[in-house]
N, CA, C and O atoms as a printed pandas DataFrame, in Angstrom:
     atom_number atom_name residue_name chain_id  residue_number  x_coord  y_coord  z_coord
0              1         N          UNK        A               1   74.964   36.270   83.242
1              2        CA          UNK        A               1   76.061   36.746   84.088
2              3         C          UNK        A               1   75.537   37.819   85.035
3              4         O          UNK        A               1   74.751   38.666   84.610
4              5         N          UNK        A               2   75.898   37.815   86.160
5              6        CA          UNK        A               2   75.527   38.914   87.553
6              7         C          UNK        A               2   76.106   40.329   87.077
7              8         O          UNK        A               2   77.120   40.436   86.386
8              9         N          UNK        A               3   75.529   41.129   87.419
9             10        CA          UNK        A               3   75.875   42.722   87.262
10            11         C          UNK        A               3   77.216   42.417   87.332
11            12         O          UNK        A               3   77.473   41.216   87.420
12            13         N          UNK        A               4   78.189   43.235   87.315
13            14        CA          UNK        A               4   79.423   43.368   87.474
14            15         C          UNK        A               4   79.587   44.980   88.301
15            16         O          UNK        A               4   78.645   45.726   88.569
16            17         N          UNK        A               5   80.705   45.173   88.523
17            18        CA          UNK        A               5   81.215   46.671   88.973
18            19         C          UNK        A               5   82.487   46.696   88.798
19            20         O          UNK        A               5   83.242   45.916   89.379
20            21         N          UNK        A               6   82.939   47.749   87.835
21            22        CA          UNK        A               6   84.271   47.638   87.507
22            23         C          UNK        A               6   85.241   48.498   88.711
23            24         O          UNK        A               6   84.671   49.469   89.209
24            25         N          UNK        A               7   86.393   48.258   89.110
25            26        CA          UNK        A               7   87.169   48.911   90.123
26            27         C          UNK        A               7   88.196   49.112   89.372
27            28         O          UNK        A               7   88.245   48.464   88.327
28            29         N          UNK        A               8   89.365   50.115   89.709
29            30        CA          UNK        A               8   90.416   50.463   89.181
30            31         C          UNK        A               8   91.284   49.905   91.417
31            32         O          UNK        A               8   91.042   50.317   92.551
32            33         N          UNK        A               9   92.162   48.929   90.861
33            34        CA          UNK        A               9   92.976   49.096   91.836
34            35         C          UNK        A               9   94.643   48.944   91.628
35            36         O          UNK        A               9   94.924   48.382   90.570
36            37         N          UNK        A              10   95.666   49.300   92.358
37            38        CA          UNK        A              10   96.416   49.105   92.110
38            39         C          UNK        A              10   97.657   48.349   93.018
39            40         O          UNK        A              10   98.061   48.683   94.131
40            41         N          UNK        A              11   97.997   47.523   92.393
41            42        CA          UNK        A              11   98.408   45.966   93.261
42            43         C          UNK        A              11  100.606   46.290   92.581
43            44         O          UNK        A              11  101.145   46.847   91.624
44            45         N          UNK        A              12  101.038   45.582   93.725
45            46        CA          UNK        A              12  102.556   45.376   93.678
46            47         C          UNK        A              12  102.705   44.786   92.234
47            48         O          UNK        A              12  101.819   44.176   91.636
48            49         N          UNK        A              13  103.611   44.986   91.896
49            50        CA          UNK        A              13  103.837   44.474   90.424
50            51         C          UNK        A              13  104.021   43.213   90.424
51            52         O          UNK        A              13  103.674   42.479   89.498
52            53         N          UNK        A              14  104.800   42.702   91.859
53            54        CA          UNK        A              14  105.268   41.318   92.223
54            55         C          UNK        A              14  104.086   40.582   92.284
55            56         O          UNK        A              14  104.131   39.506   91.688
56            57         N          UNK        A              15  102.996   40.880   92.864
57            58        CA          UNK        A              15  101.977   40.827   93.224
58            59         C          UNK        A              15  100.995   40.267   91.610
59            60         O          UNK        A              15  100.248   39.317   91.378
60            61         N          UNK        A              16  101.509   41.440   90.781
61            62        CA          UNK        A              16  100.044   41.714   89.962
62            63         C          UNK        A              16  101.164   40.273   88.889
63            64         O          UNK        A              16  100.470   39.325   88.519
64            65         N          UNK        A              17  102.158   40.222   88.628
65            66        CA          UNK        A              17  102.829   39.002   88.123
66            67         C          UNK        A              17  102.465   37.789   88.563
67            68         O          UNK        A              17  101.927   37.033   87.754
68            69         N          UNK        A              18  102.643   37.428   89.689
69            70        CA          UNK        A              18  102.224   36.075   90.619
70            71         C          UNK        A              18  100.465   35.757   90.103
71            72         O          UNK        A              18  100.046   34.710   89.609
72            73         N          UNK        A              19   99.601   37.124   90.432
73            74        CA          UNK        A              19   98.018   36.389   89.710
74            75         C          UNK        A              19   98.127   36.125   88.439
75            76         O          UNK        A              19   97.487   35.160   88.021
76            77         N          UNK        A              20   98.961   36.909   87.492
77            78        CA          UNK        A              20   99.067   36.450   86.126
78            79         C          UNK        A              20   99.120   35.559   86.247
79            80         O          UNK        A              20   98.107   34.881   86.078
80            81         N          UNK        A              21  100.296   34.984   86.611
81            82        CA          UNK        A              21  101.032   33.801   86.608
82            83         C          UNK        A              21   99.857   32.216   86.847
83            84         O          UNK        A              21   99.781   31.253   86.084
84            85         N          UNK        A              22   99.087   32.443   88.148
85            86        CA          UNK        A              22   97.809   31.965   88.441
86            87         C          UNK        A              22   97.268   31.944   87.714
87            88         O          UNK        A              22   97.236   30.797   87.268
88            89         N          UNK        A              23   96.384   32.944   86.887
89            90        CA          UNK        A              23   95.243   32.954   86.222
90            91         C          UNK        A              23   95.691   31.648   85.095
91            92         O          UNK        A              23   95.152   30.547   84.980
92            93         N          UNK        A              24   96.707   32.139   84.438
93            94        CA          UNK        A              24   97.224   31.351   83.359
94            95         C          UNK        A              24   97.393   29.889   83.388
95            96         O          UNK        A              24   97.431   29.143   82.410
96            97         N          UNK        A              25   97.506   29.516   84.853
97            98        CA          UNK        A              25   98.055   28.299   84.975
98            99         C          UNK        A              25   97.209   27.445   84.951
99           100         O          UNK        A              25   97.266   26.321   84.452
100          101         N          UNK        A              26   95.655   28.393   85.971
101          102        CA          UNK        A              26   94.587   27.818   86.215
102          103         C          UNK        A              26   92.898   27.735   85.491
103          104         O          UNK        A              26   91.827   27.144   85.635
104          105         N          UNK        A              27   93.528   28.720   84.693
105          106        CA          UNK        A              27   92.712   28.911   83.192
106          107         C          UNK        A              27   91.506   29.814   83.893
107          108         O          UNK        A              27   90.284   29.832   83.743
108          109         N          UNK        A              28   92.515   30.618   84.805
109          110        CA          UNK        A              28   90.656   31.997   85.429
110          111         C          UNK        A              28   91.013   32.696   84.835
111          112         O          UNK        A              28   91.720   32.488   83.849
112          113         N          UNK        A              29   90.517   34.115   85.375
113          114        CA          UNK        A              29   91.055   35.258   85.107
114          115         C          UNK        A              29   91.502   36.030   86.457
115          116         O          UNK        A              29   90.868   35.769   87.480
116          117         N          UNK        A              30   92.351   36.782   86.503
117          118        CA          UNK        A              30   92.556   37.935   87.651
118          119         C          UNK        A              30   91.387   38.272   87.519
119          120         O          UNK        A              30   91.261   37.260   86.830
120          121         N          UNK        A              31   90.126   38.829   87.503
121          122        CA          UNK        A              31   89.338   39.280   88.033
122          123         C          UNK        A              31   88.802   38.884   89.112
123          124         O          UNK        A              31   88.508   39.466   90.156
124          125         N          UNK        A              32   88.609   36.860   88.430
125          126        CA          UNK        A              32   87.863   35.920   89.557
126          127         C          UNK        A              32   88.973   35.853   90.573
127          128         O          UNK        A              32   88.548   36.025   91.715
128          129         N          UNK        A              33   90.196   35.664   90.495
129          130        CA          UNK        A              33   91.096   35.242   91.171
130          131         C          UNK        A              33   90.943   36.225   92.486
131          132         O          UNK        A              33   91.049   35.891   93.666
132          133         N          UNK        A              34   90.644   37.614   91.913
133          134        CA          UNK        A              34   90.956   38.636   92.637
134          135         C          UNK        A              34   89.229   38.466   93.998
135          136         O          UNK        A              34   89.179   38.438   95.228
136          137         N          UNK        A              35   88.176   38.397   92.959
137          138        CA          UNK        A              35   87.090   38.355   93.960
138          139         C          UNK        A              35   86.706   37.064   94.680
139          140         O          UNK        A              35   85.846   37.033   95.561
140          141         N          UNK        A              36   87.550   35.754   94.160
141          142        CA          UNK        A              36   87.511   34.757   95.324
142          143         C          UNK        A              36   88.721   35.354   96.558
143          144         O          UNK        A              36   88.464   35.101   97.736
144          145         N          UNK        A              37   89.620   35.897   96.328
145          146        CA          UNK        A              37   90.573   36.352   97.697
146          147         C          UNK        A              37   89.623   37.100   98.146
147          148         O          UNK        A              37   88.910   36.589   99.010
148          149         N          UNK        A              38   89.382   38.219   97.803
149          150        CA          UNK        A              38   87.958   39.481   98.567
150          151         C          UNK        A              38   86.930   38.512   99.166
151          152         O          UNK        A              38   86.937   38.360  100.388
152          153         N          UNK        A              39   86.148   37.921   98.497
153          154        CA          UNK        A              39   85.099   36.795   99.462
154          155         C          UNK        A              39   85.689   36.592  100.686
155          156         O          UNK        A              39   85.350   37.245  101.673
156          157         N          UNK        A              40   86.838   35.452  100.721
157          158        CA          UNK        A              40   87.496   34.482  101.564
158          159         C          UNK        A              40   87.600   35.526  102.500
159          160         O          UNK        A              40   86.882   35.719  103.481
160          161         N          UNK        A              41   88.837   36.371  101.991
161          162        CA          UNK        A              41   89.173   37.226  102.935
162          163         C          UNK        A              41   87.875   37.955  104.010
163          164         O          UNK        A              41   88.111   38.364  105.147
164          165         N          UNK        A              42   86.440   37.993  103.309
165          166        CA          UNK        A              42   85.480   38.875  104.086
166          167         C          UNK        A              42   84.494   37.686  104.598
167          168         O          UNK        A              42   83.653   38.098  105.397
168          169         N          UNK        A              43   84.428   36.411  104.330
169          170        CA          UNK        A              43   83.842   35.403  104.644
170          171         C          UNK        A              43   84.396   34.949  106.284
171          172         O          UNK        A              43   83.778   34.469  107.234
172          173         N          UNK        A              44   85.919   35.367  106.101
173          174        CA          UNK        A              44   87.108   34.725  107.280
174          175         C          UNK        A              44   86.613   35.369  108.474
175          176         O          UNK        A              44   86.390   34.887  109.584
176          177         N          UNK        A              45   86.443   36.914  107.907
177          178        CA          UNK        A              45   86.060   38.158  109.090
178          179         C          UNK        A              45   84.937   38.401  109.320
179          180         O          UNK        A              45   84.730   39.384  110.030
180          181         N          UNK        A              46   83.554   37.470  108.728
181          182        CA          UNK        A              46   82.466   37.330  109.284
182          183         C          UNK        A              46   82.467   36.077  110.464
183          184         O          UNK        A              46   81.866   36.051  111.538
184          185         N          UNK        A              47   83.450   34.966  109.797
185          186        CA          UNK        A              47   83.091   34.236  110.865
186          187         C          UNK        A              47   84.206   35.025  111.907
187          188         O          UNK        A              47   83.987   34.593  113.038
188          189         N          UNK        A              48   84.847   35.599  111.920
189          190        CA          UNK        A              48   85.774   35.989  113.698
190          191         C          UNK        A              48   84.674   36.807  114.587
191          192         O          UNK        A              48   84.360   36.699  115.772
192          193         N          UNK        A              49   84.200   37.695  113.511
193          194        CA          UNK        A              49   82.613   38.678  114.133
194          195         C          UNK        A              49   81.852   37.558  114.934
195          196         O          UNK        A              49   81.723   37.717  116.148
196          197         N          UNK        A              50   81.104   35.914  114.044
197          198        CA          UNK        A              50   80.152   35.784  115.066
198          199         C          UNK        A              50   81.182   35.069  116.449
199          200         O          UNK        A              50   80.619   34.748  117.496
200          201         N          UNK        A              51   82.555   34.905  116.295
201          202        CA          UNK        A              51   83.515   34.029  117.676
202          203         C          UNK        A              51   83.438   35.386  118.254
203          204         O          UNK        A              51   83.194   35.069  119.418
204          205         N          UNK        A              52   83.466   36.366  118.255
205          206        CA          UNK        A              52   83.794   37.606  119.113
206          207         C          UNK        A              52   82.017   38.008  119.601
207          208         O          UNK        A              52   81.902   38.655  120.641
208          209         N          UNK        A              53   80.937   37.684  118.974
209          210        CA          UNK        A              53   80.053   37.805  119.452
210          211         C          UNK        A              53   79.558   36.775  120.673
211          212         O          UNK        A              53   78.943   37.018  121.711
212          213         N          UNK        A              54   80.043   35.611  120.159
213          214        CA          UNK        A              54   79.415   34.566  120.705
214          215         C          UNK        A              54   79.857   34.490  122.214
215          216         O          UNK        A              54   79.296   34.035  123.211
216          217         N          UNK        A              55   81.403   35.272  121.959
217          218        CA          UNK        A              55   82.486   35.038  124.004
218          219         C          UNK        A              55   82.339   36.403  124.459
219          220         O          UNK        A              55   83.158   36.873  125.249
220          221         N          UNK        A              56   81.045   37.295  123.883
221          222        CA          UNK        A              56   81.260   38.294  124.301
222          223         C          UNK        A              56   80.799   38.444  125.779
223          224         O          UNK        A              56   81.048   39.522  126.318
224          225         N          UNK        A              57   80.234   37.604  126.406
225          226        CA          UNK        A              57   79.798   37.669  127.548
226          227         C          UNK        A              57   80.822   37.029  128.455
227          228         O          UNK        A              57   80.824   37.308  129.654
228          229         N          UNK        A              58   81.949   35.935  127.784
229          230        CA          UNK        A              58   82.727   35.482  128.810
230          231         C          UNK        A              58   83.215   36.726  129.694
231          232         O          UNK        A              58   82.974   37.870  129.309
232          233         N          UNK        A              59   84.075   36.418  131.181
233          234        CA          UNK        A              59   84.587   36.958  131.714
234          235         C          UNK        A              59   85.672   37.713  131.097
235          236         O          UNK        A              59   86.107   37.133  130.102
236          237         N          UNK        A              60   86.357   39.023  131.411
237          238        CA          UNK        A              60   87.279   39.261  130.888
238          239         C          UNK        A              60   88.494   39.440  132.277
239          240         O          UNK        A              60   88.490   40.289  133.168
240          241         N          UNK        A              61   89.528   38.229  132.026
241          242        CA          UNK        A              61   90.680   38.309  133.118
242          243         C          UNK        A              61   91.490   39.294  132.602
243          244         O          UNK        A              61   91.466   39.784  131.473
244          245         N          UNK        A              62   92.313   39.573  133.666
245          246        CA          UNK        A              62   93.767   40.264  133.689
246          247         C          UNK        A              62   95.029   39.465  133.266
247          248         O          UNK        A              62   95.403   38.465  133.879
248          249         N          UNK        A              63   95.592   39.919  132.293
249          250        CA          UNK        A              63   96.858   38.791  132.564
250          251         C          UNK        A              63   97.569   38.443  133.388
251          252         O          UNK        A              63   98.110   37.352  133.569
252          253         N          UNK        A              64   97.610   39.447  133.985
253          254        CA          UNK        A              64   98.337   39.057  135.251
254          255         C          UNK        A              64   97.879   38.645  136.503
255          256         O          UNK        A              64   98.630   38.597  137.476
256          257         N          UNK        A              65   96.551   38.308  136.551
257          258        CA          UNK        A              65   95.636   37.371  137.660
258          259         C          UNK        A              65   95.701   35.973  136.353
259          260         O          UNK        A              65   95.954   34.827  136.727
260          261         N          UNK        A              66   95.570   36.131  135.601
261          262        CA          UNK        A              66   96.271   34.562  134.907
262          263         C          UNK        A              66   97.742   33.667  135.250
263          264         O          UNK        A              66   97.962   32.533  135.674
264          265         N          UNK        A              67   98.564   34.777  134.842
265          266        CA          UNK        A              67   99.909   34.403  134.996
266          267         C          UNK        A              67   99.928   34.315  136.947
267          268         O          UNK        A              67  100.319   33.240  137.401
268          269         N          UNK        A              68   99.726   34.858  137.452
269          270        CA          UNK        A              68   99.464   34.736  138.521
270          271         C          UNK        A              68   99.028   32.913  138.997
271          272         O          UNK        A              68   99.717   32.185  139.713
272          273         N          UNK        A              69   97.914   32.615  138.442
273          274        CA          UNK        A              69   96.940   31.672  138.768
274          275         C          UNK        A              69   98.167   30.438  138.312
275          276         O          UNK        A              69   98.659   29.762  139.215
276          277         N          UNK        A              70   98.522   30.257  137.124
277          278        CA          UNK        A              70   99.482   29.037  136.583
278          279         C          UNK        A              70  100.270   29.113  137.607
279          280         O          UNK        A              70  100.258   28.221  138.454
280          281         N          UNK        A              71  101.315   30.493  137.731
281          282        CA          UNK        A              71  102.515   29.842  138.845
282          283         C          UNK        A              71  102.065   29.413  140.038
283          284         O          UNK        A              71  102.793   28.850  140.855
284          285         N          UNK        A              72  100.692   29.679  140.234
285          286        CA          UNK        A              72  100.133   28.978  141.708
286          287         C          UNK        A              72   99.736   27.349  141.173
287          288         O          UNK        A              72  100.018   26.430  141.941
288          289         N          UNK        A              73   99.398   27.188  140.488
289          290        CA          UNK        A              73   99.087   25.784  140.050
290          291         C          UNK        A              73  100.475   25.159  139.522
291          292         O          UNK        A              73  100.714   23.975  139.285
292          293         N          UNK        A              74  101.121   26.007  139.431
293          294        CA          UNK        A              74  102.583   25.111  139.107
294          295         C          UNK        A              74  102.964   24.906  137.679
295          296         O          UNK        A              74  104.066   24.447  137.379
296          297         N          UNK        A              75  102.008   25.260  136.739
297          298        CA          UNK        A              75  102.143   25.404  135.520
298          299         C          UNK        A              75  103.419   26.333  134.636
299          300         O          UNK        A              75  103.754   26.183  133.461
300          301         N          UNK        A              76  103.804   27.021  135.351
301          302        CA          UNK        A              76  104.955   28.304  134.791
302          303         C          UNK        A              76  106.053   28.259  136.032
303          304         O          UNK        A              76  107.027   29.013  136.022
């Protein structure tokens, strides 16, 4: 088994019921339950990092030279 690190956190009761409820159903534990959401959740916000890296060079418009541009094209 990998090192571990124990945390003290403290979650909605509604909240900390519903993973019970999970763990039990799905035969984990809230612990895993808890560090597959933490992954996902930090996996999600690595990939937006490399989309925000990758358009970082696109142009940056005005909205309102956008909105502008559609009602000239007839779009709005």
């Amino acid at each position: 088994m990998a090192k571990v690190k124990r945390a003290t956190i403290y979650l909605d009761p509604t909240l900390h019921r519903a993973l019970r409820v999970k763990a039990a159903e799905t035969e984990t534990s809230v612990s895993d339950l808890v560090n597959g959401a933490v992954r996902q959740s930090l996996t999600e916000d690595a990939a937006d990092l490399a989309v925000f890296e990758a358009r970082a060079r696109e142009p940056v418009l005005a909205f309102e030279e956008v909105l502008k541009d559609l009602k000239r094209r007839g779009k709005l």
